[in-house]
Each structure stands twice: as structure tokens, then as C-alpha cells.
N, C-alpha and C positions, 0 to 999 in steps of 0.2 A: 543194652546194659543188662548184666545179670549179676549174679551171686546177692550179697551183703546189700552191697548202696542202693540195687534195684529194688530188695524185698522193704528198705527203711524206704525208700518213695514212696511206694505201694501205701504202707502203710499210714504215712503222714497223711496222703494228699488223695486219695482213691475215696468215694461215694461208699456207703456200705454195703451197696449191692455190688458196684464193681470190686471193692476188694473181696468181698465171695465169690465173684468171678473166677477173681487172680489167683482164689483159692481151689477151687472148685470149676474149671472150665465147663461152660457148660448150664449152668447153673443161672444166665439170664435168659437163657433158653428153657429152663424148665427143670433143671436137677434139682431135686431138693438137696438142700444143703442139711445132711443128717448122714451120721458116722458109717461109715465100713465097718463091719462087723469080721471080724478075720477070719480065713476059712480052717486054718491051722487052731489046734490048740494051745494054750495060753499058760503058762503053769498057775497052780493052784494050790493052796489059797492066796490070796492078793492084802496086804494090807497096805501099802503104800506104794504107788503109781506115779513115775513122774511123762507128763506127753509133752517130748523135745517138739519145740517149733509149733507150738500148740495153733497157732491165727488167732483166731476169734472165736476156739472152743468147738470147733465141729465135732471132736470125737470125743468130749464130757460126757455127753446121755451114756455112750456104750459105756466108758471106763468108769464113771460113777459107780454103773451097774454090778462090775465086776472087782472093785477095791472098796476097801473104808476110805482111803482118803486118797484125793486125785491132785497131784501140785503138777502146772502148766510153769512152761520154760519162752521164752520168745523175745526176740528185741525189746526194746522199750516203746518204741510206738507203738508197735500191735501188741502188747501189753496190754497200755492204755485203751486202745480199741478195744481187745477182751472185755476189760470191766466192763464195759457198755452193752455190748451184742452180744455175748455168748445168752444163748438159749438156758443150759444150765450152767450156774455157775462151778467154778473149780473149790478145791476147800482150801486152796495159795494159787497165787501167781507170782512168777517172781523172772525178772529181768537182769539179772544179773549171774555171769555163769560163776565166778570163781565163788559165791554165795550157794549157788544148785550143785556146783560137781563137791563139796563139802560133804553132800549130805546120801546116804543109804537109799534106798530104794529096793521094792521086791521085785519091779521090771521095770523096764523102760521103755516109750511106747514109741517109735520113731516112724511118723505115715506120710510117704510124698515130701521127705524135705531134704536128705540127703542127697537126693538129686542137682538139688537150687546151691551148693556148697561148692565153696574152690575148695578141690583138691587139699591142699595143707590143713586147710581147718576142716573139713568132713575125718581126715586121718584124724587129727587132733582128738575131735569129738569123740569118734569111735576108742579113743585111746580112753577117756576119762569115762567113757559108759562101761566098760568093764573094771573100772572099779568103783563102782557104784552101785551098780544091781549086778544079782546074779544071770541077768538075763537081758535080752534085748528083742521086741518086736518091733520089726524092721519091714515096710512096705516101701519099696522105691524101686523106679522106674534103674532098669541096670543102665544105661547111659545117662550122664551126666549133662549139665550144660555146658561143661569144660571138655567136654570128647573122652574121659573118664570113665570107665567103668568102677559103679559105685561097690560092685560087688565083691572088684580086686582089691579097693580100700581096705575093706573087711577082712580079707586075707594077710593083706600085708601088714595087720596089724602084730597079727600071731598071735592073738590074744581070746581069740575064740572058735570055739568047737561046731563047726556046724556041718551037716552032708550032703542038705540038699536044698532045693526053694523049690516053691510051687506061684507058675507062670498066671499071672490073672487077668481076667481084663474087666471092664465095666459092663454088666449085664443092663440093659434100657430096662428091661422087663420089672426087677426089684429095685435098682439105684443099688447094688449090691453091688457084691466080688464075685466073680463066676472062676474058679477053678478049672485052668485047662490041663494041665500036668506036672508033674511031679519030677523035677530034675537036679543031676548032680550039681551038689555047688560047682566043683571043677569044672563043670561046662557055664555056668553063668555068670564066670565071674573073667571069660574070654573077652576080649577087647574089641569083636563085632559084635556082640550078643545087643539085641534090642527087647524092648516089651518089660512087662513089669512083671515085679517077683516079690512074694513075702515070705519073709524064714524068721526063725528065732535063732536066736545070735544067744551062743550059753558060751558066759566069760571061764575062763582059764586062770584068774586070781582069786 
């Protein structure tokens, strides 16, 4: 099972350390569960932050860090689990989209989830995050769980300006992002392309 009905199981019904797991592979083995810091820069200044797909707040500490105010987005079960388990808390959460895509934002922080999306609703999303913020950080794996390239989503939106991504993988050494190179979108957004990439997505409206 994946997409949608998988990540509401997860949620319901997962231990809190297994759902860190489901979050964070890895991580009953010994990752700590503590945000990516992105290797790209971020625009600035930040006043309002919304992190699509937020879980249970792994990337609060960093985004607190860097906005006044940080609003998390996520089904309604891991909602629920957020208030409980996030380390720090968000300044909103909120479960409900047609409530979030209402509202403005100065970026939008989108890490590891684009991936877990069918097709129609990843396009979807990407459609409503350009009108929303002017901006979008975007880390995801360029293959899909739908055999999708999540990067040709992005494109075929036509709604955002971007040139290139930079390829990363998980350094053991920090639990960081290790930067291996710097490539053309056009090349990442091909339909074998594997490995993970994060870029800023700057909207077109």
C-alpha cells in the first residue's frame, strides 16, 4: 500500500517510534530524528513558513529558527500525533487543505513527501503552492512511489522558474545533507533519473 490510505495507517496505528521510523528510516537504528538543514539557500527574510506534510514536526527546531511564525500542514491523524511528539512545537497546525491553500505564505517548505503522493494530487499541490508563497523548498527523492518523476510534476506545472537541483544524500558522519552536485533541472526531471535533489521552486504568479 502507498500514497494517502498508507500514510493515514501509519499514522493512526504506528508506536511513536515506529512512526519516526516511517519517517525517518533509519532512525530505530540510531538516526536521530532532528531536521536537515538545506544546503541551498533559503530567501530571506522569512516571516511566515508553512512545512507541507509536516509528521510529527522533525523540521520545527530548523524552521522556528529561520521564520517568526512556522504553520505545519498534514492529514488529520498526524496532526493529532504532532500535538503530542513534536520536540518543538509549530505556532498553528492545521489539517485541513482548502483552510491552508487560502492563506499567504513567504515560503513553503516541502522535505521527503512529494514523493509518497499520487501523481494527480502531488500536480495538484504543486499547482496551489504557487499561489501561495513566492517560493517553494522542495527536497524529494526524483522518483516517486508511482514510477513518476516528481521533478517532471514540477515542470509540467509551468508555473515555476527553476534551473537547477543539487543531488544529496545522507552523510552518517553529521545526520545532515551532504551535497554531491549541482545539476540541470532538465536533466532531473528525466524519467530514469534516481537519488535525491533539493531546489527552490520560485512561482510564476
Amino acid at each position: 500500500m502507498v500514497g494517502r490510505d498508507y500514510w493515514l495507517s501509519i499514522a493512526e496505528l504506528s508506536t511513536p517510534d515506529d512512526l519516526r521510523e516511517h519517517i525517518l528510516t533509519g532512525f530505530k537504528s540510531g538516526k536521530p530524528f532532528t531536521p536537515y538543514v538545506p544546503t541551498i539557500a533559503l530567501p530571506a527574510p522569512l516571516d511566515r513558513v508553512l512545512d507541507f506534510g509536516c509528521g510529527v514536526g522533525r523540521s520545527f527546531p530548523f524552521l522556528k529558527r529561520i521564520a517568526r511564525r512556522v504553520t505545519g500542514f498534514d492529514l488529520p491523524p498526524m496532526i493529532e500525533r504532532c500535538r503530542t511528539l513534536a520536540a518543538v512545537p509549530a505556532d498553528e497546525l492545521l489539517d485541513h487543505w482548502p483552510d491552508a491553500r487560502g492563506r499567504q505564505f513567504d515560503l513553503i517548505v516541502c522535505v521527503l513527501v512529494l514523493q509518497h503522493l499520487e501523481p494527480a494530487a502531488c500536480r495538484s499541490f504543486l499547482e496551489d503552492f504557487a499561489r501561495m508563497a513566492p517560493a517553494v523548498y522542495l527536497l524529494t527523492r526524483a522518483d516517486s512511489d508511482f514510477a513518476t518523476n516528481v521533478l517532471q510534476e514540477v515542470s509540467a506545472t509551468g508555473l515555476y522558474d527553476v534551473k537547477s537541483g543539487v543531488e544529496v544524500e545522507h552523510d552518517p558522519a553529521t545526520n545532515q545533507l551532504r551535497a554531491l552536485r549541482t545539476v540541470p533541472f532538465d536533466e532531473i526531471r528525466a524519467p530514469d533519473v534516481r537519488g535525491h535533489y533539493e531546489t527552490v521552486l520560485r512561482s510564476r504568479l
